[in-house]
Residue, then its C-alpha position, 0 to 999 in steps of 0.5 A: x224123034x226128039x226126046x225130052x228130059x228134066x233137069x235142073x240148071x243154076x242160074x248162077x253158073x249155068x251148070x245142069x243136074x239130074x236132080x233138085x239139091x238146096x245147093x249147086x253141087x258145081x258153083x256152090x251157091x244155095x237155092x239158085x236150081x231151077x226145073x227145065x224141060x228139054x228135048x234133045x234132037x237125035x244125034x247127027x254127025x257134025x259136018x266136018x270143019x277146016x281147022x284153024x290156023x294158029x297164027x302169031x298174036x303180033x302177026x295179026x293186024x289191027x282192025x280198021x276203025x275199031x270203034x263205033x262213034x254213036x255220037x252219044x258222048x256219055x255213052x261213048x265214054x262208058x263204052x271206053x271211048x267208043x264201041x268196039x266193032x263186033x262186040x256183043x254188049x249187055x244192058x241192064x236195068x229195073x223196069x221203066x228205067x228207059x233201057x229201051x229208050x236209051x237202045x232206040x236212040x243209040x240204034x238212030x244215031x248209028x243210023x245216021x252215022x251210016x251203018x244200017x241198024x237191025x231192031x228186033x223187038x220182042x216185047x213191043x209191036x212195030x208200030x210202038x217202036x216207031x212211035x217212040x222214034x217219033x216222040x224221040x227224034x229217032x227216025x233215020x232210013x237205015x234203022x230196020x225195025x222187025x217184031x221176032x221173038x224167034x231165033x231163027x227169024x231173028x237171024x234170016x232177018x240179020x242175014x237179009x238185010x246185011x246189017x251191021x248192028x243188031x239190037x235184041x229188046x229183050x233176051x228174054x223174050x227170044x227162044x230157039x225152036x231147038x229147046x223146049x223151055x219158055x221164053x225167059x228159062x234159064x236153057x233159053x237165055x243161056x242158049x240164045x246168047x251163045x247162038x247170037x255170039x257165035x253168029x254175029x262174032x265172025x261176021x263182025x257184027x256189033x250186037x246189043x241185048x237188052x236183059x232183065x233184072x231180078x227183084x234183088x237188082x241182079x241180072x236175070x238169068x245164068x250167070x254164063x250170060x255175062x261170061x258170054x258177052x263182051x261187056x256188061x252196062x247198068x243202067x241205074x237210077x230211079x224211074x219216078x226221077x229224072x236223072x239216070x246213070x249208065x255205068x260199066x261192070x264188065x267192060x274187055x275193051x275199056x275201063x270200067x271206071x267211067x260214068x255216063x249221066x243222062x237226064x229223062x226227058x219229054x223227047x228221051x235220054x238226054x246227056x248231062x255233059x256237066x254234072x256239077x251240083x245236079x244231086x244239090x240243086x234242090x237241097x234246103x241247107x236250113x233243115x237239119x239231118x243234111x250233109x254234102x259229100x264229095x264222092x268219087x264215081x268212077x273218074x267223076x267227082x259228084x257232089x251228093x247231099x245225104x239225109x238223115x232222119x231221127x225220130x224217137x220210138x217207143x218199140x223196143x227194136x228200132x227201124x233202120x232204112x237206108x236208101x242209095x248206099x250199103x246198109x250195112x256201112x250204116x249200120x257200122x256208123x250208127x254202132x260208132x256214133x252210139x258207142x265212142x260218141x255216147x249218141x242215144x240212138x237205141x230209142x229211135x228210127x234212123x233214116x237215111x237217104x241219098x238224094x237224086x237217086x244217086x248211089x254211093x259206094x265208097x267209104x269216103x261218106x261215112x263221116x257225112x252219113x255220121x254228120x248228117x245223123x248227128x244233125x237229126x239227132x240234136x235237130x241242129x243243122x249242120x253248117x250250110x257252106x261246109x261239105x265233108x268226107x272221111x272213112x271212119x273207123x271202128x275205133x272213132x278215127x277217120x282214115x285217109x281218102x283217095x282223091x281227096x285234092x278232086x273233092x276239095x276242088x269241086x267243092x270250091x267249085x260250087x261255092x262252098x267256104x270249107x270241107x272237114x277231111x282225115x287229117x291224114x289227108x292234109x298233110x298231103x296236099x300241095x301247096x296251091x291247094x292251100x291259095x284256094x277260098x275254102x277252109x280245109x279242116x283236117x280232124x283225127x277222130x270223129x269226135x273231132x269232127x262234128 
């Protein structure tokens, strides 16, 4: 008979304890113990197994057509340029996102690409995924839909059909009659993936999981999940917009450097091949608290308006929200501005926001994060042909960016007569740069800037 027991897993590293402690005895991270249920299968010896054979790494042939074509170029380009054959892959995103859209059309165009696509679904029935293959132009003979959520049909399923893509939507709703935990536990989760690993890795078998993500943005479940896989992919943006950003954090077959740019429409995900001046085009350059930065996002250089709102306030602690990039970069930038430029922003709300639903990361937009607050500040705007971009240092200098010849060339690119840059980085430029129709200013300090 199967015995039960209680323990507690971390959904940080996956480890299990005897008992409940504030932090993870094996990890070292606090409050991320969760109780499970268990039941462990009377023990049976294993069957015995032939040993491998160690082989020489340079005697090993490449494999044949090692990389799948979806014929999704922005998806192709994230995964590195194609789909490595046999990889087990990782989407994640917040709820809406359209991370099952996105998995349904790439099933159909490997379908139509000829390889025969297993669909489990465990969160919609069969007649919903076919009528959002319907309304997406996803319908191909030999993508095979089949509602599960147990493991074990899952894999009879895989096993019948001689598929060789799988896609599970979601890990989370899967489970394995050999565990007692719920859909969705850590044991579960953690137990799922492995098994789907280790049955899709020898036969070669591509395979897809859709998982969830927390409050906090982070994905659910163990930590062990994204050790199991072969790569990780975010699916980003805001679902009440349309523009949406599929980006890799953990890629072992291709850089994590790229950055795919899809567009929710009325038939699905489509591709915006050409992202220039997408996060502008609505952009009122008359009003005050706007600025234009070029950032760098992966090998993508984006042009993306910030705005900043300053409204005076009579509570003694002023509000601070941030929305698109770190909040504590700002809060850096707001104490540079209040303390080397002598700004009175004590007394007043500080917005600011990245519009499109963008999201910047580097601190090359400091300095327009900084102008565009200034801009709100004195209810001035800022000069509607100019883009700027700096890192700005606790002392009110502007060090050096990388890239800084891609942002100036996508600036003239979408028409605007100057850019303000660390002077540092002027002094590298070639002289070509300089034949171009924009000004480039190059500032030491921040006061100089603005």
């Amino acid at each position: 008979m199967p015995r039960r027991r209680t323990v507690f897993l971390c959904t940080e590293c996956g480890a299990d304890h005897p008992s409940w402690s504030g932090r993870c005895p094996s990890c070292g991270a606090w409050n991320t113990l969760v109780e499970e249920r268990l039941e462990q299968p009377g023990r049976s010896p294993a069957p015995g197994r032939p040993a491998p054979t160690p082989v020489p790494v340079g005697a090993i042939p490449a494999a044949p057509g090692s990389r799948l074509l979806s014929g999704i170029a922005e998806l192709d380009r994230v995964f590195g340029g194609g789909i490595f054959r046999g990889s087990v892959n990782l989407l994640g995103g917040e709820p809406g996102i359209g991370k099952s859209t996105m998995m349904l059309q790439l099933a159909a165009a490997l379908a139509e690409a000829g390889e025969t696509v297993l669909y489990a679904t465990g969160e919609e029935s069969a007649e919903q995924v076919a009528e959002r293959a319907r309304r997406t132009g996803s319908l191909a003979g030999r993508l095979l839909v089949v509602p599960a959520t147990a493991l074990g049909e899952i894999a009879g399923a895989l096993s019948g059909t001689g598929a060789s893509i799988l896609v599970v939507d979601s890990i989370q709703t899967i489970f394995s009659d050999d565990l007692s935990g719920a859909p969705g536990s850590v044991a579960q989760v953690r137990h799922c993936a492995s098994e789907i690993v280790g049955m899709c890795k020898p036969s070669g078998v591509t395979a897809f999981l859709v998982g969830h993500v927390t409050k906090d943005g982070m994905l659910a479940g163990p930590k062990v999940l994204e050790h199991l896989v072969d790569s990780v992919v975010a699916f980003e943006g805001d679902a009440g917009r349309g523009h949406r950003m599929l980006r890799a954090v953990k890629n072992r077959f291709g850089s994590t450097n790229e950055l795919g740019l899809f567009r929710m429409g009325a038939q699905g995900l489509e591709e915006v091949p050409d992202p220039t001046g997408i996060f502008i085009a609505d952009r009122d350059a008359s009003v005050p608290g706007s600025c234009v930065v070029p950032t760098i996002d992966g090998n993508r250089c984006l042009l993306v308006e910030v705005q900043a709102l300053v409204n005076p306030t009579d509570y003694p602690q002023p509000v601070r929200k941030v929305s698109g990039m770190d909040p504590n970069r700002v809060a850096m930038v707001l104490a540079v501005l209040s303390r080397r430029l002598r700004l009175p922003l004590g007394t007043a709300d500080v917005f600011v926001n990245v519009t499109g639903g963008a999201r910047i990361a580097e601190p090359a937009a400091d300095l327009a994060v900084a102008a565009a607050i200034a801009s709100g500040l004195q209810d001035k705007p800022c000069n509607p042909a100019a883009a700027c971009c700096g890192e700005i240092g606790l002392a009110g200098e502007l060090r050096a960016i990388s890239d800084g010849e891609r942002r100036i060339r996508e600036a003239v690119h979408l028409g605007f007569k100057s850019i303000v840059l660390p002077e540092s980085n002027t002094r590298e430029l070639k002289p070509s740069l300089k034949k171009l129709p924009i000004k480039i200013h190059g500032c030491r300090t921040l006061h100089e800037a603005l």
